[in-house]
N, C-alpha and C positions, 0 to 999 in steps of 0.2 A: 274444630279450630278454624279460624277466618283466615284462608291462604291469603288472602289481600292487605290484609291487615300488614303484614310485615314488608310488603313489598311498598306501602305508602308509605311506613314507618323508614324504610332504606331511602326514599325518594327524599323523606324532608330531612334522615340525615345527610344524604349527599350534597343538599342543597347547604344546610348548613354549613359542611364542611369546606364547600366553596368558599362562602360568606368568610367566613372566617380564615380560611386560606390568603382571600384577596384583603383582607381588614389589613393583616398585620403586614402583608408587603407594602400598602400603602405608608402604613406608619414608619415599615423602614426607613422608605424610603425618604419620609419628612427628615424622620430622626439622621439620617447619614448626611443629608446638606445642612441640618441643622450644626453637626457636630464640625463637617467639614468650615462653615462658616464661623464657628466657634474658634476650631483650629485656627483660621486664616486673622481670626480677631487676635487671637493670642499671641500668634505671634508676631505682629505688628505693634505691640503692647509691648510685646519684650524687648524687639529691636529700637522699640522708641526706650523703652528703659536704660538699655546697653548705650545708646547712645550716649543719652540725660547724663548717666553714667562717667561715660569716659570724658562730659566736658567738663564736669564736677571736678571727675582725679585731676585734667588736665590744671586748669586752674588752682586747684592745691598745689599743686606741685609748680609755678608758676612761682621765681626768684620776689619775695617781700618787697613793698616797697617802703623803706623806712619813714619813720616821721619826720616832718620837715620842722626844727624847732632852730635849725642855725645854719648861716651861710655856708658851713662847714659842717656835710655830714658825712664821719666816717666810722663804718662799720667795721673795720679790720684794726685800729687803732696804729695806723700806719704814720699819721700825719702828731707831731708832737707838738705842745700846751705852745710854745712861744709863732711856732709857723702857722700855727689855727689863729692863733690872735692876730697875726700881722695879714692874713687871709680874710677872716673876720671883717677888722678894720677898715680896709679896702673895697670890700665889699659894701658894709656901711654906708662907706663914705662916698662911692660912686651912685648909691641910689641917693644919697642926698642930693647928689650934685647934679643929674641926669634922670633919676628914676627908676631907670634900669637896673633888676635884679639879675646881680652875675651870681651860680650856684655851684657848688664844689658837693661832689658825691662821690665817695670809696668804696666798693664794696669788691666780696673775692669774685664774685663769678657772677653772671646776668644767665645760663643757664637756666631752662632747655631754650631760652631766648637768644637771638642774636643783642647785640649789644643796642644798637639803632633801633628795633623791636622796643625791648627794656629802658631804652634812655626817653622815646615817645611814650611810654605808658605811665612811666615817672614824672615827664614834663608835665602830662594830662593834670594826672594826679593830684598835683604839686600846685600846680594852676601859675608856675612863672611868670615873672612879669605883670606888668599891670593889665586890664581888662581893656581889650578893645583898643589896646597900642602894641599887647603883642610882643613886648619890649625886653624879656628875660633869654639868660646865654646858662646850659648847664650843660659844666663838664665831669665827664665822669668817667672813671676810673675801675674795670674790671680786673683784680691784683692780678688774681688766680689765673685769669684768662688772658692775662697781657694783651689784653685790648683797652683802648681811648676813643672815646667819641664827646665832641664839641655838636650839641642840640642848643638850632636856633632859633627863637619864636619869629613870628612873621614881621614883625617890626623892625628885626632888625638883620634881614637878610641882606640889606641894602650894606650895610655898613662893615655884615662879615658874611662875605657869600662864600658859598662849598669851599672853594679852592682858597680861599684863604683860611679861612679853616683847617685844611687840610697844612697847609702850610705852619700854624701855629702848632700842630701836634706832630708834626713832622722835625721841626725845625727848635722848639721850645719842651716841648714837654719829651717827646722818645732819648735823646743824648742822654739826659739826663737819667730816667729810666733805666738804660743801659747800664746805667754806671749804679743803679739801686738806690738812685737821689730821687728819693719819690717825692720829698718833699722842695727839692731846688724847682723840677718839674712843673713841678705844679704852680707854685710861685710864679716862674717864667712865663708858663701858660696862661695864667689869668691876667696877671700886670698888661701880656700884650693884649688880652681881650680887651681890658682894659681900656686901653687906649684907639682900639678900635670902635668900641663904643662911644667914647668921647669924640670922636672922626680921625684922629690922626691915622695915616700909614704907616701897616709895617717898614723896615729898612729894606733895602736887598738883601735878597735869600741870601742867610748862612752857611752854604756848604762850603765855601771857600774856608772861612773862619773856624771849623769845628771839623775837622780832619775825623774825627773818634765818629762823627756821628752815624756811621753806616759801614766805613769801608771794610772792618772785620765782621762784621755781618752779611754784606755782602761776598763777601770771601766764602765765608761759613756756608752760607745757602746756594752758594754754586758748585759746593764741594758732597753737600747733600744731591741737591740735584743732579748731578754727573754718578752717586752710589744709585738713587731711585730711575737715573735713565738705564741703568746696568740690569738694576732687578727685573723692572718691565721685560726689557731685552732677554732675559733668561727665561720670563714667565709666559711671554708669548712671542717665545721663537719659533715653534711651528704654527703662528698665524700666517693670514697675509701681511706681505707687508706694508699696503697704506693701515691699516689695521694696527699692524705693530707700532708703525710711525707714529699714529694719533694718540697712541697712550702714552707711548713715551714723551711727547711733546705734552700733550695732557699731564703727566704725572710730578715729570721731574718741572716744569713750569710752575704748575701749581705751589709745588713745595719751594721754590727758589722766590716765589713772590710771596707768601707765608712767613718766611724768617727771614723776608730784605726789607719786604713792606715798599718794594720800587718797582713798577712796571720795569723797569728796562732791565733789570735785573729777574723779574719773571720771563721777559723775553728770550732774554740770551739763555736762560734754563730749559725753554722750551727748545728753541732752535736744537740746542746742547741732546735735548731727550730727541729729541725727533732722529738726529743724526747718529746719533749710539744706538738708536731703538732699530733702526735699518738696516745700521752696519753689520748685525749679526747679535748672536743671543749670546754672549760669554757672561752674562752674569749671574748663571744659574746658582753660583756658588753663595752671591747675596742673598739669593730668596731662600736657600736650603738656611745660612745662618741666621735670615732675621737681621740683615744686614746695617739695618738706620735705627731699629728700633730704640724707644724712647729718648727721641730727641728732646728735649728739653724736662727731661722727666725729674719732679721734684719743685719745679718751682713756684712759690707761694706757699711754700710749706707753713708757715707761721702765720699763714693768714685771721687764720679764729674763726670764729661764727657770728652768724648774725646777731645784730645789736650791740656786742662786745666794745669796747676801748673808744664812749662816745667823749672819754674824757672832760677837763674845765673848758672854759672859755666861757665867754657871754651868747650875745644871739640870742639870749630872752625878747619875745613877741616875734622872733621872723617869721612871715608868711609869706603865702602865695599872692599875687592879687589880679587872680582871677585872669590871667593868661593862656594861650593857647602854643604849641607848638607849631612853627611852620612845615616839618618835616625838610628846614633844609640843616647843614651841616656837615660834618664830617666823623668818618672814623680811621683807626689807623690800630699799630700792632708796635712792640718792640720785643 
């Protein structure tokens, strides 16, 4: 027997076995950056997917904006056959006279959107006003949301700036509102656009003349805000007290300019939380009850759904023409 023989035969398996030892670490070690580069692809892909994703749902879920076939569009069937026609009419008649398209829009809610949000995305839309004058006024109407906002194209910022603006829904359309004249409101509101566009001036402000139009509200939201500065006060009685102070002023504020719709009456809310929120925590007893809750709860109950109660009237061929929003305007609350 060749003693040698098996001793070469060990030599080139050992060597073999090297060989082969180091092949497959190598390949590991391809294949684990390979997978980890894999991994890092994938999920970069996913995260762009989840994204893609959630701007999709977003936008689905993004309040309609309805078709614009008449100067009067309303989605809740709030506004009745003889006030559309006299709305209608006016509307007509001003772009005969001026050019200027005034737009009347109802719907229950601009939801997950703020009102200003939804009433620029509409104007866009819509393309109010004539093209390159910019010249179209849309006001619109969130039932549900008891919110108002007056959107006005660039052309005619001159003629209704912000604060006039605010003044027309302040002063013409909320009074009215209050009282569930949604269609007097509206009326008042546009007549005075109206005549805004034409140049004339408002009169002096109305609060002298219209006694109804705030002072129980005003009442109501100082009487809220004085329960919300009590609750704070109970909720964070064992804070500090600049601590305590700033939410109380923060809270009961907020909610006093909420249901007045009047700075000065969110002022004196805050003051009011700020000085209860310091004086000591006694309103523990609110926050155990749930002391304010559902204030306003129920209303627009009848609102409907979208597209619902477009009702008669004319406004056959009304269009957009090719307008732009200026982002100036107002909004407001009743």
């Amino acid at each position: 027997m060749n003693l040698g023989e098996p001793a070469n035969r060990r030599t080139d398996t050992g060597i073999a076995d090297a060989a082969q030892s180091q092949a497959p670490a190598g390949l590991r070690r391809i294949r684990a950056s390979g997978q980890r580069k894999f991994r890092s692809l994938a999920c970069r892909v996913w995260l762009l997917a989840l994204f893609l994703a959630a701007g999709v749902l977003h936008a689905q879920s993004l309040a309609p904006v309805p078709v614009l076939d008449s100067p009067v569009v309303d989605t809740t069937g709030t506004i009745d056959a003889s006030t559309r026609r006299q709305l209608e009419d006016q509307a007509v008649a001003l772009r005969d006279r001026k050019g200027s398209q005034l737009q009347v829009l109802v719907v229950p809610t601009t939801s997950p959107e703020d009102i200003a949000q939804y009433a620029t995305r509409v104007y866009d839309e819509w393309k109010l006003g004539r093209g390159k004058v910019d010249d179209g006024v849309l006001l619109i109407v969130a039932k549900a949301d008891r919110r108002a906002r007056i959107e006005v194209g660039y052309g005619l910022e001159g003629a209704i700036p912000d604060a006039t603006a605010s003044r027309v829904i302040q002063e013409y359309l909320v009074p009215h509102f209050r009282r569930d004249d949604y269609a007097g409101g509206i009326v008042e509101a546009t007549a005075a656009l109206t005549r805004l566009i034409e140049g004339e001036p408002l009169p002096a402000p109305m609060a002298d003349n219209r006694p109804d139009a705030g002072g129980g509200n005003s009442l109501f939201a100082l009487m809220a805000a004085f329960i919300v500065a009590r609750v704070v006060a109970g909720m964070f009685g064992r804070t500090p007290k600049p601590i305590r102070g700033m939410a109380g002023a923060a809270a009961a504020g907020g909610v006093a300019w909420l249901l007045s719709s009047l700075l000065v009456i969110g002022g004196i809310g805050a003051v009011m939380g700020l000085v209860l929120a310091l004086a000591g925590s006694g309103g523990g007893g609110f926050a155990r009850r749930g002391g304010f809750g559902g204030l306003g709860g129920g209303w627009g109950g009848g609102s409907g759904g979208w597209g619902g109660g477009m009702g008669g009237g004319g406004g056959g061929g009304w269009s957009g023409g090719g307008g732009m929003s200026g982002g100036g305007g107002a909004s407001g609350s009743w």
